[in-house]
C-alpha positions in Angstrom: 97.7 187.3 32.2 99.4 184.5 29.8 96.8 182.1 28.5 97.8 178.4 27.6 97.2 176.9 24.7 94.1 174.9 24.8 93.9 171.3 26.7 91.8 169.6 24.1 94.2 170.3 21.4 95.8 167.5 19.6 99.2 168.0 18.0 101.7 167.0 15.3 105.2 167.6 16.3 107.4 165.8 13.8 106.6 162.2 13.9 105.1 162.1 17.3 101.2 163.1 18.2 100.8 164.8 21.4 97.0 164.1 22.5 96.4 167.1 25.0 93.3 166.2 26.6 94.5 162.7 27.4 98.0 163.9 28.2 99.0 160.8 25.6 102.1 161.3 23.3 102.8 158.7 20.6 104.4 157.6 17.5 103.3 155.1 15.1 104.2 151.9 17.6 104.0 153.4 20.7 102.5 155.5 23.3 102.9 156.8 26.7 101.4 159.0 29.4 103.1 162.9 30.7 102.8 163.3 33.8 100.8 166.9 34.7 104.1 168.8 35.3 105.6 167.6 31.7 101.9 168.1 30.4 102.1 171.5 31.2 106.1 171.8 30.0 105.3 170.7 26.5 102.4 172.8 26.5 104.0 176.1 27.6 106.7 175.5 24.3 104.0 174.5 22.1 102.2 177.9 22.4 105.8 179.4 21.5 107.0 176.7 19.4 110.4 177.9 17.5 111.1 180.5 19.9 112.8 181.1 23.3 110.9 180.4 26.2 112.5 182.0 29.3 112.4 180.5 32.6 110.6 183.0 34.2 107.7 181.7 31.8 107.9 178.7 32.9 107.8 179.7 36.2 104.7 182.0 35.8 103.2 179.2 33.4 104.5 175.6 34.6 104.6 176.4 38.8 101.7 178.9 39.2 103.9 181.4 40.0 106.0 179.6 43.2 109.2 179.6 44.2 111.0 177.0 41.8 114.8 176.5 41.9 117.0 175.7 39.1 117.3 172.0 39.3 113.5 171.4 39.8 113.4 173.2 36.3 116.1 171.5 34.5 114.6 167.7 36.4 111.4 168.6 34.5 112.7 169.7 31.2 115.1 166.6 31.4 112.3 164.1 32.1 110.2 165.7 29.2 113.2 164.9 27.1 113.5 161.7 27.7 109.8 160.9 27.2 110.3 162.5 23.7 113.6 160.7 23.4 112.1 157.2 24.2 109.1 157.4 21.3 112.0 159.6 19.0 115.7 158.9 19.3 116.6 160.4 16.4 115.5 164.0 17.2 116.4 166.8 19.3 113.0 168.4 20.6 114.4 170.4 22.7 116.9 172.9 23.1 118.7 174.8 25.8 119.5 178.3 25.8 122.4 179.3 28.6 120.8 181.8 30.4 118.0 182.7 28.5 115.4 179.5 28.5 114.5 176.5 26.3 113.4 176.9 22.5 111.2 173.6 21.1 113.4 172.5 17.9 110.8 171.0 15.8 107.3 172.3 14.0 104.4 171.9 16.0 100.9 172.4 14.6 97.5 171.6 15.8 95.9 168.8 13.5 92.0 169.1 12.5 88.9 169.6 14.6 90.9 171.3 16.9 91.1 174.8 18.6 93.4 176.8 20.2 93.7 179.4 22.7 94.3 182.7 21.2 94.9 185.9 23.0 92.6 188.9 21.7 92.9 192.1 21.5 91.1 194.7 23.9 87.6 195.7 22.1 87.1 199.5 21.5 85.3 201.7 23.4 81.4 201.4 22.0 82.0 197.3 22.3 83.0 198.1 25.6 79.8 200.2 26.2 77.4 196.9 24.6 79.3 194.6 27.1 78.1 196.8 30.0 74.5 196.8 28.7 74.0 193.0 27.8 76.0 192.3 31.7 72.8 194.1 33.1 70.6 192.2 30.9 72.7 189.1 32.3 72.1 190.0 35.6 68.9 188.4 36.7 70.2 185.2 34.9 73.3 185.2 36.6 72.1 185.3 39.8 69.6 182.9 39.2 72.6 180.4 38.4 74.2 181.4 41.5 71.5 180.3 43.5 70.9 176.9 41.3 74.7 176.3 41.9 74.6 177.1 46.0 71.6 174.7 46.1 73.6 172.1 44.8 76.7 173.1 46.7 74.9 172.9 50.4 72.3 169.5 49.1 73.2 166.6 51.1 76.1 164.2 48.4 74.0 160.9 48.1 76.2 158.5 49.9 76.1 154.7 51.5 75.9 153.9 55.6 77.2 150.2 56.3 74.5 148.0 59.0 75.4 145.6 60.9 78.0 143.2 60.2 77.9 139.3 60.6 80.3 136.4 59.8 79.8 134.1 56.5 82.2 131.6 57.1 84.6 130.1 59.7 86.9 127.8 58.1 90.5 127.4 59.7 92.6 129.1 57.4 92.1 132.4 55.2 89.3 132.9 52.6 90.3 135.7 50.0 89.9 136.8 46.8 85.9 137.3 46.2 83.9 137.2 43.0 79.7 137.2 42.7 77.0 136.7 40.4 74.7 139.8 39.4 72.1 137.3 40.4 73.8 137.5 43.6 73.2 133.9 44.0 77.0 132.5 43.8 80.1 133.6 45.7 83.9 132.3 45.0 86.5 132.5 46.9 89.8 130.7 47.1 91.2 128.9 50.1 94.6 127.3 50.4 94.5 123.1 50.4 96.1 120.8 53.1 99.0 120.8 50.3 100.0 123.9 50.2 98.1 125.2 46.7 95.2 127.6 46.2 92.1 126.4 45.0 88.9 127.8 44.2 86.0 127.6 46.3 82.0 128.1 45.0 80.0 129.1 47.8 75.8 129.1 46.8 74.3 131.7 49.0 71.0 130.3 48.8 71.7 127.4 51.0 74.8 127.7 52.1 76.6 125.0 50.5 80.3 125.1 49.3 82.2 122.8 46.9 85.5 123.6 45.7 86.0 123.8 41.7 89.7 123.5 40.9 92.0 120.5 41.9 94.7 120.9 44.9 97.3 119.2 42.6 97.2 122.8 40.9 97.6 126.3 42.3 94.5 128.6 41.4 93.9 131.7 42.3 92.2 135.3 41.6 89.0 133.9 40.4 86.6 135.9 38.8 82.7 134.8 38.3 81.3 136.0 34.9 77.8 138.3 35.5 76.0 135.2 34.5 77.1 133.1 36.7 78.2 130.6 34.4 81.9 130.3 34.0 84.8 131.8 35.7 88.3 133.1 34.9 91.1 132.4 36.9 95.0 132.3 37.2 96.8 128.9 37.2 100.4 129.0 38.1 102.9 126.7 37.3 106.9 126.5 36.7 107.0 127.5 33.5 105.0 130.5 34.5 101.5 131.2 34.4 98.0 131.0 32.7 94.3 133.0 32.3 91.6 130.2 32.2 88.5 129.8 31.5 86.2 126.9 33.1 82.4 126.2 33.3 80.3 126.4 36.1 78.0 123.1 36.2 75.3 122.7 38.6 76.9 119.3 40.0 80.7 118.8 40.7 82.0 116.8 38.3 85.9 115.9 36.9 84.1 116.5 33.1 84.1 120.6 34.6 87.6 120.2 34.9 89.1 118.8 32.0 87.1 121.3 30.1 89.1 124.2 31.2 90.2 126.6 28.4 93.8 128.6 27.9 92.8 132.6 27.6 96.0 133.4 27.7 99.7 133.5 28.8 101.3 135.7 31.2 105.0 136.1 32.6 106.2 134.4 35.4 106.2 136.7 37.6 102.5 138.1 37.4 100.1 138.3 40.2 96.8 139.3 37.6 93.6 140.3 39.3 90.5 140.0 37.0 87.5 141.9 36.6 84.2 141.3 33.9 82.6 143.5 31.9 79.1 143.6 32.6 78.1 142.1 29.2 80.5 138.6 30.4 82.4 139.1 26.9 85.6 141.1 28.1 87.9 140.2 30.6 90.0 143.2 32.1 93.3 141.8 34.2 96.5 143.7 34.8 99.6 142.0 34.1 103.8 143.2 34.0 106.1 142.1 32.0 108.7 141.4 34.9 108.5 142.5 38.8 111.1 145.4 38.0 108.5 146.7 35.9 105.1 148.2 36.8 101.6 146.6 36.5 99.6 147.4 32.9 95.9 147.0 32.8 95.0 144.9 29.4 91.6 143.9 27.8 90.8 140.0 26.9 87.9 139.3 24.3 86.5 135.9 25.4 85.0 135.0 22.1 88.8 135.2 20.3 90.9 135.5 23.5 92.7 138.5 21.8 94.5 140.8 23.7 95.2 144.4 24.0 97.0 146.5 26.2 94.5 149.0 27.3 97.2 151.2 29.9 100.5 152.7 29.8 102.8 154.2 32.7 103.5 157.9 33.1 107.1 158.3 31.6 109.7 157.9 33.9 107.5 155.6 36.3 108.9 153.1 38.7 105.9 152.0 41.1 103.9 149.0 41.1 101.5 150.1 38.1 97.8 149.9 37.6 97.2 147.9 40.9 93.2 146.9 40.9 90.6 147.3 38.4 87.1 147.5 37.8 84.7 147.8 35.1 81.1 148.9 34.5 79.0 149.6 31.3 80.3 153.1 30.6 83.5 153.6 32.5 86.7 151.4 33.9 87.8 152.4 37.3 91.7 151.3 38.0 93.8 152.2 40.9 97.3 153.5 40.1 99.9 152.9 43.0 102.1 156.3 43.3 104.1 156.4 46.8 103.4 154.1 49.6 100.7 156.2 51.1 99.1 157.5 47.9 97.2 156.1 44.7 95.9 157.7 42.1 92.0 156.7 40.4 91.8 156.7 37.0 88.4 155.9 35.1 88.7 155.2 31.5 86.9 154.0 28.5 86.4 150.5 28.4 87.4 149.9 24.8 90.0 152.8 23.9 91.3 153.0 27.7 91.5 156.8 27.2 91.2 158.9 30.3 88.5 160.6 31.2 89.3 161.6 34.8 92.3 161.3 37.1 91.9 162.0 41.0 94.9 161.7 43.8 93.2 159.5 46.6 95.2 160.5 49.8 96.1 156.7 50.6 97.1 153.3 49.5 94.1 152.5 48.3 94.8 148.8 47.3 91.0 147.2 45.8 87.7 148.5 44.5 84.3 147.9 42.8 81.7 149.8 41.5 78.3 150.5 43.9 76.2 153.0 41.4 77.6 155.2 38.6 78.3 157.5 41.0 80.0 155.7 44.1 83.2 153.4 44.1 83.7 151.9 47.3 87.8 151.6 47.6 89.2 149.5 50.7 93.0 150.4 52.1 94.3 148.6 55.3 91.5 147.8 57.4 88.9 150.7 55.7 86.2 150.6 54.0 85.6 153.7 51.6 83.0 155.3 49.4 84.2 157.6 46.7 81.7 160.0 45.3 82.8 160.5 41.6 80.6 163.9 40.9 82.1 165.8 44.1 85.3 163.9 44.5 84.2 163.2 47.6 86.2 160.4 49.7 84.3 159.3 53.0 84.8 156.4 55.5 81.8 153.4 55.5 83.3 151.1 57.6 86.4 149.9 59.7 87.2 146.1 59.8 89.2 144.8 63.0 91.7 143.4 60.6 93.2 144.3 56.6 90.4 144.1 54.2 92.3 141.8 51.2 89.2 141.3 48.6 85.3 142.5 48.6 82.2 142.8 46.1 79.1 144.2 46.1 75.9 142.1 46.0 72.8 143.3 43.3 70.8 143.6 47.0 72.5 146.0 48.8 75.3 143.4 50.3 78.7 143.8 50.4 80.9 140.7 51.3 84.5 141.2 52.7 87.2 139.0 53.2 89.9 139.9 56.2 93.5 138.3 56.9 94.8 139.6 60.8 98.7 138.8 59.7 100.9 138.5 62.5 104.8 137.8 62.1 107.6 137.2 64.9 111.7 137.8 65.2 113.3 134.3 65.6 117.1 134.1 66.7 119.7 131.5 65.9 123.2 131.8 68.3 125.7 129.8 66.6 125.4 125.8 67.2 121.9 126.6 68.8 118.7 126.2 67.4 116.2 128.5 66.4 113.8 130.4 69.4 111.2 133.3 69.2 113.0 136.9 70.1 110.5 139.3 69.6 107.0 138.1 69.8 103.7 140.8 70.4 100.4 140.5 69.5 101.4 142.5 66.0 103.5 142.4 63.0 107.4 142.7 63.9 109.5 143.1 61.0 112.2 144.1 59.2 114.8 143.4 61.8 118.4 144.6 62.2 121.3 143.4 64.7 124.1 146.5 65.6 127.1 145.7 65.1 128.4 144.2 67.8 125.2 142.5 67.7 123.7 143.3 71.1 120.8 145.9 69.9 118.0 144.9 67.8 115.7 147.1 65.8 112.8 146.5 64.2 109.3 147.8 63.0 106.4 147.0 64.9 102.3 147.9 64.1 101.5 147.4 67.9 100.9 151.0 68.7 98.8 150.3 65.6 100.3 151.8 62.6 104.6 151.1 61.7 107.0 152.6 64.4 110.6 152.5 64.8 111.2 149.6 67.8 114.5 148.8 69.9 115.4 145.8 71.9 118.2 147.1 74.4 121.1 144.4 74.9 118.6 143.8 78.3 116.0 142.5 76.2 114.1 145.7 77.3 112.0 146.7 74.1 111.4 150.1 73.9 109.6 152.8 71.1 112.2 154.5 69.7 110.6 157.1 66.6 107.6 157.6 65.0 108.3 157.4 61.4 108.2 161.1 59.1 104.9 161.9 57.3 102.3 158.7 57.1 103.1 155.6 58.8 104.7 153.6 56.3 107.2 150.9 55.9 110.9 151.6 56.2 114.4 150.0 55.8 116.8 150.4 59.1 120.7 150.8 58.6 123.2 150.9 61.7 126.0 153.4 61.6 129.6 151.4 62.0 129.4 153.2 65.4 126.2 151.8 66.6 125.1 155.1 67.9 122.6 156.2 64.6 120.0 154.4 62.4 119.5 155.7 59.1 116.4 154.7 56.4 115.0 156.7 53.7 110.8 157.0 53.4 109.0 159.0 50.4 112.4 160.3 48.4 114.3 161.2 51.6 116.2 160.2 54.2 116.7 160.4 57.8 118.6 159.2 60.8 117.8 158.7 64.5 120.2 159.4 66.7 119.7 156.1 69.7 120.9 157.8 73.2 117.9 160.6 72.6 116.1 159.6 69.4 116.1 162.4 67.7 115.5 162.4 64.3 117.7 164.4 61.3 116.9 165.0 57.4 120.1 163.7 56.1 118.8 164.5 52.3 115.1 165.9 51.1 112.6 164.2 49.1 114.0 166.2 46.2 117.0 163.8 45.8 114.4 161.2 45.1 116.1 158.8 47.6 115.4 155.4 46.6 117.9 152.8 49.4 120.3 154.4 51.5 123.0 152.5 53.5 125.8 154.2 55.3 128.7 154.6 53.3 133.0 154.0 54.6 132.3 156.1 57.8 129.5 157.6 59.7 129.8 161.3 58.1 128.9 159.6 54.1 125.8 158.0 53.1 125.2 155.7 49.8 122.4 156.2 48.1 120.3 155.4 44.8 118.4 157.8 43.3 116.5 158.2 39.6 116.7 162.2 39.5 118.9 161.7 36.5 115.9 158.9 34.8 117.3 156.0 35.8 118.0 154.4 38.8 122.1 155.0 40.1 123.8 155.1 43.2 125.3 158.4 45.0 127.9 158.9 47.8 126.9 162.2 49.6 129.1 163.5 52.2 127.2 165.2 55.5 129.9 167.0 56.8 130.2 169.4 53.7 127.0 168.6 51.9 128.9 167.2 48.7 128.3 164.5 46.5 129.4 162.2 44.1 127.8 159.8 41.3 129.5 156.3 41.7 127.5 154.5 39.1 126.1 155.3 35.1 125.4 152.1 34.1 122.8 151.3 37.2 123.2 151.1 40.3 120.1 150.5 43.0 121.2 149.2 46.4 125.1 149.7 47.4 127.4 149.0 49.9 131.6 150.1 50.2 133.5 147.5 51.7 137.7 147.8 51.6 137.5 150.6 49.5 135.2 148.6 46.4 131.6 149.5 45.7 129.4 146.5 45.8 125.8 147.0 44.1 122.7 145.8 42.8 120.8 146.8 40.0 116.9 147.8 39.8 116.1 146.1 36.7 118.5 142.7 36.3 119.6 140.0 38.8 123.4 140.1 39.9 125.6 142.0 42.3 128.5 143.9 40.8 131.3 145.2 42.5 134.0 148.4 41.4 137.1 149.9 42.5 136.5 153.1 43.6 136.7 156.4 42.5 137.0 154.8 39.1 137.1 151.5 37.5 135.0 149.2 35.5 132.2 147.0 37.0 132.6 143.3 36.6 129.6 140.8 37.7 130.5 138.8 41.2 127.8 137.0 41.7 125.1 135.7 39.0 122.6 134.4 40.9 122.1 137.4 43.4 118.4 138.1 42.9 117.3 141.7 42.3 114.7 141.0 45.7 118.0 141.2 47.8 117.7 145.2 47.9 115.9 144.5 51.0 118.3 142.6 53.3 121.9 141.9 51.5 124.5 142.9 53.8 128.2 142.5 54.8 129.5 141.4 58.2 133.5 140.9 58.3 134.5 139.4 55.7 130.7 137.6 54.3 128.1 139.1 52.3 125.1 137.5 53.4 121.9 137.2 50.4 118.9 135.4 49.7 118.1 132.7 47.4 114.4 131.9 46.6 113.6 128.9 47.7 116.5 127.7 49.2 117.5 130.0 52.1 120.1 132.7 53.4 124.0 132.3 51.7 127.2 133.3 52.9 129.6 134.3 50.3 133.4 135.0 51.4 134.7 138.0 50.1 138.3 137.4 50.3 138.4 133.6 49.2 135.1 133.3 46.9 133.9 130.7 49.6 130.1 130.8 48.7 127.6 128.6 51.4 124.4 127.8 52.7 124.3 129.8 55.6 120.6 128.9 56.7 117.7 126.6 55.0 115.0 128.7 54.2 112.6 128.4 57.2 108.8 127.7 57.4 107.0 130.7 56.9 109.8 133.0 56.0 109.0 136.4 55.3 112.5 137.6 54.0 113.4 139.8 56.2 116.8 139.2 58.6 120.2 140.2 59.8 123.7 138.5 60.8 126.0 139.6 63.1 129.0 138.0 64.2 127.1 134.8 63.1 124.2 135.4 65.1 121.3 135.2 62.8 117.7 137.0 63.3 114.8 136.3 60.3 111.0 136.8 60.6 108.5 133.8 60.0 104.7 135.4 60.1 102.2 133.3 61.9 99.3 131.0 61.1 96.9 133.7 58.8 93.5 133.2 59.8 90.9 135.1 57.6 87.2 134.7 57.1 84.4 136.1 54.9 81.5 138.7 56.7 78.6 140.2 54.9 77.8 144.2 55.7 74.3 145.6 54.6 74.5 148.6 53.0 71.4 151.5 52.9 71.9 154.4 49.9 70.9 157.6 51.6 70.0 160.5 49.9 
């Protein structure tokens, strides 16, 4: 059996340091995270470093042994390369052998204090012989740890039941967003003013009483109450981007608490940062990005100096949200990782160096959590409630809300405090020279809406079976279920066929059409493509799709009738359409749409203020390419005379999603969000 070299080891090859145990490779600027399949890549050519490791060995080594083909291999070795490449440009760590295997280039040595796995030779025969007698000796011993271990195995896991819940408040409007005292004495929350803006709320527990603590001319939000209970942190947003703050908490409301607010620290525009204390109230922990093409980082503020460090990094090769919630305790910092739209990833950490200590897959979006004990987290995803018992990795249900869970804390006495939103959006329709009246309007979310062709068939997604489903308004107005949606119920992206008679979408790197007169549903490409948007491409046998197999994000023109393809892009390429034989595109990381003759030809810019959030909705109808400006509403831009016009005002409550057909326009507006704050006892059992 092949032995790998040692976890814990820590390693020099050439200028970078490859920290085993953490999975961390650096230089002297910079460092980033391997993912477990690179971890284990880099490993199996460090044990041979200099020679030629066949794939066969990596096979055996890297995949356990399973059936692996060649482009799985060659994705893994090229993604490793690129994680070198991006800390090292100037060196080649890693060479190809044609049909023989990979050799590592450069000298790899273990630094000091550490240890290596090293393959021994069989012992002789009398060794042999002492091994047998000492294993009898052993015996007794060795059972007696059995037994130790099944007692432990069969013990009941200490774990929380949830009592019985009870509203805290019932204001009109939502409540989100809560922070307490370790006294539990104080409570904030913020609630949305008569204007419009955020503000912070302080809600005493001991009487009741609420006052708000931030000013409506401002918007405030993501407030976070220090242990003390005397000062706050919180984010104020404003044009020229937005802020970390510190105020006081004084006993009596006065404008003095206001103007004596203090800048932490300054974040890019587009930030959403959610805040958590450390349990001494002198370190702030907040996550932030540097842009929203990029994913969330979790950093650590020092109140005292208001320095900053960056405390996280993404795997290489990442392109999800980031480091979505955060929470810290004396000994360890708990962060959710986001990883596909189902899935998230816990991490805990050290508070100061953020090295990992543990990693665990959590099999859902786990979007929020807080520390109960040392040993249970309680995580909250949709409209559950979960304990997480760190010492068996054990994930149970406590409680089911009737509507999303958005924020929640634990009390010092055994109280948890929950804040709910029950979001409900519609499908409006404008005919031309009518005005605007409610087309699809249940009890539940119904979204992401798309007119056929000849604009007389609507789909859309609806939650009112209870989780996302593939809807169809007939040209009746009969609605009708047309598909449950491939592997968790998630969020999707619906594409007519220039026929009318198929929608396509992709979900979790693949993609899929359902065929309408019998809804059957068809893998058009597997999750190995790593589909990111797919749109039909010239005809109904091609699809157009974007993909980051190759590490970064480019478009693709694959061909069902003979299963070929074609790379359209190398300079980026995210969401596409082909319209009169030109490719018109997007890009993942920069604002702009781009179009190309096609085969060949070189990209030129079309339209500078396309934003990058258009991957959701830009399409073309005849002659117009229909796109989204923040702020302002849905444009019209005319491909063959340049023509480019306001097409719609950006409604009350848009949501961003909608569709034009033969100037018939359909866009979703959510409703009224109503949300309030409940309290839940909680009993430990053991």
């Amino acid at each position: 059996m092949t032995t790998l070299l040692a976890a814990a080891c820590l390693w020099q090859l050439g200028p970078l340091h490859y920290d085993a145990n953490q999975r961390q490779l650096s230089n002297a600027d910079k460092q980033l995270y391997l993912e477990p399949r690179q971890h284990q890549l880099l490993l199996c050519l460090l044990q041979d470093a200099g020679q030629v490791v066949s794939r066969d060995t990596l096979i055996a080594k890297v995949w356990q042994g399973r059936i692996v083909s060649d482009s799985a291999i060659n994705r893994a070795v090229s993604m490793l390369r690129k994680a070198l490449a991006s800390l090292d440009q100037h060196t080649d760590y890693i060479e190809t052998m044609p049909k023989l295997g990979y050799r590592l280039l450069v000298a790899a040595n273990t630094r000091a204090g550490t240890d290596a796995a090293v393959p021994h030779a069989a012992a002789a025969a009398p060794v042999a012989r002492r091994h047998r007698f000492y294993a009898v000796l052993l015996l007794p011993l060795l059972t007696a740890i059995a037994v130790i271990a099944w007692w432990f195995i069969t013990k009941e896991v200490p774990h929380v039941k949830a009592g019985h819940v009870a509203p805290q408040s019932s204001f009109n409007g939502v409540e989100s967003q809560l922070s307490i005292n370790n006294a539990a004495t104080v409570l904030l929350y913020q609630r949305q003013a008569d204007n419009g803006h955020q503000q912070i709320w302080l809600h005493r527990l001991t009487d009741n009483n609420h006052r708000v603590l931030t000013p409506a001319e401002q918007e405030s939000r993501n407030a976070a109450i220090s242990p003390d209970g005397s000062q706050f942190a919180y984010v104020r947003l404003a044009a020229g981007g937005c802020q970390l703050m510190l105020q006081p908490i004084l006993p009596q409301p006065t404008t003095e608490q206001q103007t004596t607010s203090r800048l932490l620290h300054h974040c890019p525009t587009d930030n959403t940062p959610l805040l958590s204390w450390h349990p001494d109230g002198k370190t702030l922990y907040f996550r932030q990005r540097t842009d929203k093409t990029q994913p969330y980082q979790i950093y650590q503020l020092h109140i005292a100096s208001a320095a900053v460090r960056q405390l996280t990094l993404p795997p290489a090769n990442y392109a999800g949200l980031g480091d979505i919630a955060v929470a810290a305790s004396a000994q360890q910092l708990a962060l959710l990782r986001y990883t596909t739209a189902d899935r998230s990833e816990l991490l805990l950490l050290d508070p100061n160096s953020g090295s990992i200590i543990q990693t665990q897959p959590l099999p859902l979006r786990a979007t929020a959590l807080t520390w109960y004990n040392q040993q249970i987290l309680l995580l909250s995803a949709g409209q559950m409630l979960y304990q997480y018992h760190l010492p068996t990795a054990k994930l149970t249900p406590l409680y089911q809300a009737a509507d999303p869970v958005t924020s929640f804390v634990v009390a010092s006495n055994d109280t948890l405090y929950f804040t709910t939103a029950g979001l409900s959006a519609d499908i409006w329709h404008i005919a031309p020279g009518a005005g605007a009246e409610a087309r699809i309007n249940s009890s539940r979310p119904d979204t992401m809406p798309r007119l056929s062709h000849d604009a007389t068939q609507l789909a859309f997604l609806s939650t009112r079976q209870g989780h996302e489903q593939l809807w169809l308004q007939l040209a009746d107005g009969t609605e009708q279920l047309l598909s449950e949606l491939p592997g968790q119920p998630g969020f999707i992206r619906p594409e007519w066929s220039a026929d009318d008679n198929h929608l396509l979408f992709s979900k979790d790197g693949a993609a899929y059409s359902v065929d309408i007169s019998n809804a059957k549903l068809q893998t058009l490409l597997t999750a190995d493509k790593q589909v990111g948007i797919a749109n039909w491409g010239p005809d109904n046998n091609t699809v157009l799709y974007s993909s980051q197999r190759d590490g970064d994000w480019q478009l693709w023109l694959y061909n069902t009738a003979n299963n070929t393809e074609q790379k359209l892009t190398t300079h980026g390429g995210y969401s596409g359409r082909i319209w009169q034989g030109k490719l018109y595109f997007s890009k993942y990381h920069q604002d702009g749409l781009w179009y190309k003759d096609l085969p060949s030809g070189n990209e030129q810019l079309l339209l500078a203020q396309f934003d990058k959030i258009n991957w959701l909705n830009w399409h073309i109808d005849r002659n117009n390419l229909y796109y989204y400006v923040p702020g302002q509403g849905i444009y019209r831009f005319n491909l063959v005379n340049g023509d480019n016009t306001l097409h719609l005002a950006e409604p009350g409550r848009f949501v961003r999603h909608f569709s034009v057909r033969h100037g018939k326009t359909v866009f979703v507006r959510y409703r009224e969000l109503q949300g309030d704050i409940y309290r839940l006892p909680l009993i430990q059992s053991h």
